[in-house]
C-alpha positions in Angstrom: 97.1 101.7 154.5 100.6 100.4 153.9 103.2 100.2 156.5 107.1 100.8 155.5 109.4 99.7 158.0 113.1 100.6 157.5 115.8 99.8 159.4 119.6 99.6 159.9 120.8 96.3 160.2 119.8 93.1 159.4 118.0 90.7 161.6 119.3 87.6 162.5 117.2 83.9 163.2 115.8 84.1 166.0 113.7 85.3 169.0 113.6 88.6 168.1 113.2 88.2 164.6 110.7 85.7 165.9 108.6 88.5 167.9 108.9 90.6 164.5 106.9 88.8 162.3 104.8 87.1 164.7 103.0 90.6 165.2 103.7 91.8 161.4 101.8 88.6 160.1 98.6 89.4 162.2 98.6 92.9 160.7 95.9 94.0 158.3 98.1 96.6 156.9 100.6 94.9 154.7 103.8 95.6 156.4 106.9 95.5 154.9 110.2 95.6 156.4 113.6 97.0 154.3 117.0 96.4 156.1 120.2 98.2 155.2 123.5 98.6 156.7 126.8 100.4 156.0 129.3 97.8 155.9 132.5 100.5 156.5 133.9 101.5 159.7 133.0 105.6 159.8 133.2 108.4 162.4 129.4 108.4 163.9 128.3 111.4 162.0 129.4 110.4 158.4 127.8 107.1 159.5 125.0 108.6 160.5 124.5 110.5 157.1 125.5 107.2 155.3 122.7 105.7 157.0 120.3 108.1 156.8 120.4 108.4 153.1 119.5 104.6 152.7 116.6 105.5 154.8 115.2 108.0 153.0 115.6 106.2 150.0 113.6 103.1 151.5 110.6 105.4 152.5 107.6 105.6 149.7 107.2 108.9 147.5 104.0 110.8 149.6 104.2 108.8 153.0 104.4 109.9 156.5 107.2 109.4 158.2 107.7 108.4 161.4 111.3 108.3 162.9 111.8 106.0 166.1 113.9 108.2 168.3 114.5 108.1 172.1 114.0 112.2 172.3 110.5 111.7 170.5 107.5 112.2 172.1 106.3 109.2 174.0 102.7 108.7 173.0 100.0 106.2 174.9 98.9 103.4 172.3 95.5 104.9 172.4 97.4 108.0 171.2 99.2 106.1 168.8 96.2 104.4 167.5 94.3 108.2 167.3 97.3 109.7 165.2 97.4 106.7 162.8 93.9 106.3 162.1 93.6 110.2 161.7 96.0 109.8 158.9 94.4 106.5 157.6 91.0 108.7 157.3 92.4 111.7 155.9 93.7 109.7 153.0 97.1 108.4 153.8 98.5 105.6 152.2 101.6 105.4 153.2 103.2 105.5 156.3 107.1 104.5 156.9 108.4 103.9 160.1 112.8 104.4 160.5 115.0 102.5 163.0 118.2 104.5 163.0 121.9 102.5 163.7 123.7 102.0 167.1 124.7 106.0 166.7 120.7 107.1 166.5 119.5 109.2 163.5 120.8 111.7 161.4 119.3 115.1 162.2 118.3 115.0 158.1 115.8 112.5 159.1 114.6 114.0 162.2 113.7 117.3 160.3 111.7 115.3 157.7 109.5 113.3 160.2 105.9 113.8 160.6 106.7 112.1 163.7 109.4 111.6 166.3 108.3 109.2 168.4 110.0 107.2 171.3 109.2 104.2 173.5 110.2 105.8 176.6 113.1 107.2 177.7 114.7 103.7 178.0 117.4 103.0 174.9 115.8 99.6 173.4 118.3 97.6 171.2 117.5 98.0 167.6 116.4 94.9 166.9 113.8 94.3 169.9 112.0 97.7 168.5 111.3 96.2 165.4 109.0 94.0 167.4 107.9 96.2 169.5 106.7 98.9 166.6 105.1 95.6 164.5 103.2 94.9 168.2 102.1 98.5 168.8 101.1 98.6 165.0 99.0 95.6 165.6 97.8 97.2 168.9 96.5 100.0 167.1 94.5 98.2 164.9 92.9 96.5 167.2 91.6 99.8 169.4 90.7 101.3 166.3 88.5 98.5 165.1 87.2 98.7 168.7 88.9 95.0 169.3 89.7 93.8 173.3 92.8 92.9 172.4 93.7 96.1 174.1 92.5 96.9 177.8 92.9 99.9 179.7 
């Protein structure tokens, strides 16, 4: 199975970026990560739009989408794990992950998503959810291959 992560903004050097690949790198899934941003000062929904258009774009014909959003439902890893490796056995290829812009995600996007998901009800900056998705995707292969590496 191969992982699409795309995201608004692009990630600077350092710890965060850092916590990123560290967990990306350990993955058996090849992940990749596509950045984008909208360089023009816009009202938030035309930015929105703007921004959710390079999204979809980034996201591989025939994959499940997955759009990080703080009204998504807030699954468990082992819940994570269950709905992943359900699609990994029933044939999935291609899943993409989306990290909307400071304004959240266009309501285009939502509708499309096999997925909504959210990490909490706390707002996370953008770029420390990168890390945190590329952890939890690790996470999840671990308790589906039955790995220690996660404990409940």
């Amino acid at each position: 199975m191969r992982v699409t992560i795309a995201a608004i903004g692009k990630a600077k050097p350092g710890i965060l970026r850092d916590l990123y690949r560290h967990y990306a790198e350990r993955s058996r899934w090849p992940v990749v990560l596509k950045e984008m941003e909208v360089k023009a000062k816009l009202p938030a929904p035309e930015m929105m739009a703007r921004e959710a258009a390079l999204l979809l774009e980034a996201v591989p014909s025939g994959a499940r989408l997955v759009a990080l959003d703080e009204r998504g439902r807030d699954l468990s890893s082992a819940d994570l794990a269950a709905t992943l490796g359900g699609w990994r056995d029933g044939g999935t290829g291609d899943i993409a992950f989306v990290i909307g812009g400071a304004d959240g995600l266009d309501e285009n996007v939502r509708r499309q998503a096999d997925l909504l998901l959210a990490f909490g009800r706390a707002t996370w900056p953008h770029m420390m959810v990168r890390g945190m998705l590329a952890e939890q995707l690790y996470r999840a292969q671990q308790i589906l291959a039955g790995h220690p590496y996660h404990r409940e």
